[in-house]
N, C-alpha and C positions, 0 to 999 in steps of 0.2 A: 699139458694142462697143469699139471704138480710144479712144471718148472713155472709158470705164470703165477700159481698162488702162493709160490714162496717169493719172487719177487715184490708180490704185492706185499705179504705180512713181512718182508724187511722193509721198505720202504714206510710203513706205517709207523712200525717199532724203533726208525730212525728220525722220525718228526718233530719226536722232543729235541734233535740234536741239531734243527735248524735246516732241516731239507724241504727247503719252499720255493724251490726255485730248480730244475734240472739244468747241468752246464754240460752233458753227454750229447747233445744234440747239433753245441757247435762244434764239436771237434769229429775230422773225419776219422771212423774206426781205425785201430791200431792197437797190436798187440802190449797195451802198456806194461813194464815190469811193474806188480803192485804189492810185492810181500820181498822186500829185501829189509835185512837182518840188522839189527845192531852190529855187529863187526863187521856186513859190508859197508855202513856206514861209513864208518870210522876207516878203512882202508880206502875209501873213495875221496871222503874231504880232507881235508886241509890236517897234516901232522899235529896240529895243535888243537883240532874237536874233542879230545878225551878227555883233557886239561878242561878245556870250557863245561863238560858234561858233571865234571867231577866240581866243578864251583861251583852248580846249582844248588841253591837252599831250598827247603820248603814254602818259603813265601814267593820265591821268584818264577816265571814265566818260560817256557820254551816254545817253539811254536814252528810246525813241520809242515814246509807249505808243498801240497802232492806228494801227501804222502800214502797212498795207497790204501792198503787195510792194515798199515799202523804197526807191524809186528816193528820195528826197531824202537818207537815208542814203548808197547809194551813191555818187549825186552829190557829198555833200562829201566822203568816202571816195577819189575817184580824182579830188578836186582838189588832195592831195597828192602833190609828186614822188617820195615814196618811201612804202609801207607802214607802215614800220615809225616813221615820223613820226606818225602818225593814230594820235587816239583810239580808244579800246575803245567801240565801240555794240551798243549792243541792243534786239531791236526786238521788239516783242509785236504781234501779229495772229493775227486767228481764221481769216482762210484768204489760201493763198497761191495768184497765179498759177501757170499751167506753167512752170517754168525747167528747161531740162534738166540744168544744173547750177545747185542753188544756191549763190551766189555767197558767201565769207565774208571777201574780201581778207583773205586770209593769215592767217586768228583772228579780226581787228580786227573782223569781224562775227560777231555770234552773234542767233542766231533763235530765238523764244519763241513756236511755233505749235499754233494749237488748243487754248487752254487760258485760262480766267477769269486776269486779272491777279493776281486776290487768290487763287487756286488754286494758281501759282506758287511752290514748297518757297522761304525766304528763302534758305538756302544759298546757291540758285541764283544769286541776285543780290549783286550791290558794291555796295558806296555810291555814289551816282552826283554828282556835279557840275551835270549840266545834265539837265533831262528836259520833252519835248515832249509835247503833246499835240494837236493837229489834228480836230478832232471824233472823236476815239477814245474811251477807253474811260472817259475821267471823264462825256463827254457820253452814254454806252449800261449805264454802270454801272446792277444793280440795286440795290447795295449800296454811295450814295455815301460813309459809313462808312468804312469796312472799305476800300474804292479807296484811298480818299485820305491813312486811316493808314497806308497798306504803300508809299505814296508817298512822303508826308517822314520814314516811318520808313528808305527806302533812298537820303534826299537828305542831302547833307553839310550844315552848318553854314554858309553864306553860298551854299550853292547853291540852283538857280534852275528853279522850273516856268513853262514858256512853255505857255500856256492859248489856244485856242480853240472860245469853246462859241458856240452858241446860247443868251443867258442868257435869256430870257423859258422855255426850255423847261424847266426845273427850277425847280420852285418849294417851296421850303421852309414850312412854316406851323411859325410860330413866336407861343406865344400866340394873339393873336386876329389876328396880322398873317401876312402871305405876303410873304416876299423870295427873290429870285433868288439863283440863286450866286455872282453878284460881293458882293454884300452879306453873304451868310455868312462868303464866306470873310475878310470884312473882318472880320468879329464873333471871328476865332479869334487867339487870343492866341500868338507868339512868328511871324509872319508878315507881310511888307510885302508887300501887293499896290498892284501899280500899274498904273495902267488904268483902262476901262471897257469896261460891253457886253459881256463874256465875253471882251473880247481883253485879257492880264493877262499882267504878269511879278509871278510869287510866289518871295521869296524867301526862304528857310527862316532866321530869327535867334536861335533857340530848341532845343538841344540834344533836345526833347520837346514833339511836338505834339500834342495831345489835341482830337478830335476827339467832337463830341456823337453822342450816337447817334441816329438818325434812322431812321425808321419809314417803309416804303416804302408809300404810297395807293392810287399809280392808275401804271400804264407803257401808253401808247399809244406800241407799236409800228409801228403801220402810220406816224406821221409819222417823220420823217427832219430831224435825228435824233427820236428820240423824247422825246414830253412826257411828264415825269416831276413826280408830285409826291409830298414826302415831308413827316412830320410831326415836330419835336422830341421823343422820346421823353419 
């Protein structure tokens, strides 16, 4: 009973924070990792994420898509000596721990909980500067489509997606051939990726990225993340 009235009084106390919508119910249960750390961060992406972290200014955007209950956010968040020096972050996840207060240092955080990335009203969001990824919601997308335009459609012009997937787990069928997502996303025009294996810094060179439309096969849920294959429409 205590455990059902605390879920209710977080779910209320996260309303203001855009939770109108539950996204837990299409994905089949799994054990999600959902509190990893600013330095497993930065040991997971791309050698050059520290760099990009340390460029942010205070006017500019960051944006963590699946990012759990946020601790690598808050982490660089109260590694500034004052608030109002840190970037604006924003953090998408389909479900949050218990906090008794959610935390938002002072604005500089805002939470995007319970709800499909691409379900997200644009309004809601800036153009962002930098934006993460951590086995989130590019690697659990049904709809890599649709994910990934609403991504560099709110990534500025020299800015930068930090990627970690699973690449063998998305497989694309193109013609008579199957490539992973590091290879797609090499194949998409006004985009430097650099990398390999799903661990990639992409960075947006193209005022307009057009993204093919792709046809969703098969989602095996039960693995983690889940094998996904899709077809070139």
């Amino acid at each position: 009973m205590k455990t059902w009235l605390l879920l209710f009084a977080l779910q209320a106390s996260l309303s203001a924070f855009g939770n109108s919508k539950s996204c837990s119910s299409l994905f089949s249960w799994v054990p999600f990792q959902n509190s990893r750390g600013l330095h497993e961060y930065k040991s997971l992406l791309h050698p050059d994420f520290p760099n990009s972290l340390k460029r942010l200014s205070s006017q500019d955007f960051y944006l963590d898509l699946g990012s759990g209950n946020g601790v690598a956010a808050q982490e660089f968040l109260a590694s500034f000596p004052q608030t109002s020096q840190a970037p604006n972050v924003y953090l998408v996840t389909c479900e949050l721990g218990f906090f008794r207060r959610v935390p938002t240092f002072q604005g500089r955080l805002k939470w995007k909980v319970g709800r499909l990335w691409e379900e997200i009203p644009d309004h809601e969001l800036p153009v962002f500067q930098l934006v993460t990824d951590v086995f989130g919601v590019i690697s659990y997308t049904r709809d890599l489509s649709l994910t990934l335009q609403k991504v560099f459609l709110h990534l500025e012009v020299g800015g930068e997606l930090y990627l970690h997937s699973y690449n063998p787990a998305i497989q694309i069928e193109v013609g008579g051939n199957v490539i992973g997502l590091t290879q797609f996303l090499r194949s998409l025009s006004g985009l430097k990726v650099e990398g390999q294996f799903g661990i990639l810094k992409i960075t947006k060179q193209s005022a307009v990225i057009s993204i093919p439309q792709l046809k969703l096969i098969s989602y095996e849920a039960s693995s983690k993340p889940p094998m996904i294959r899709y077809r070139l429409r």
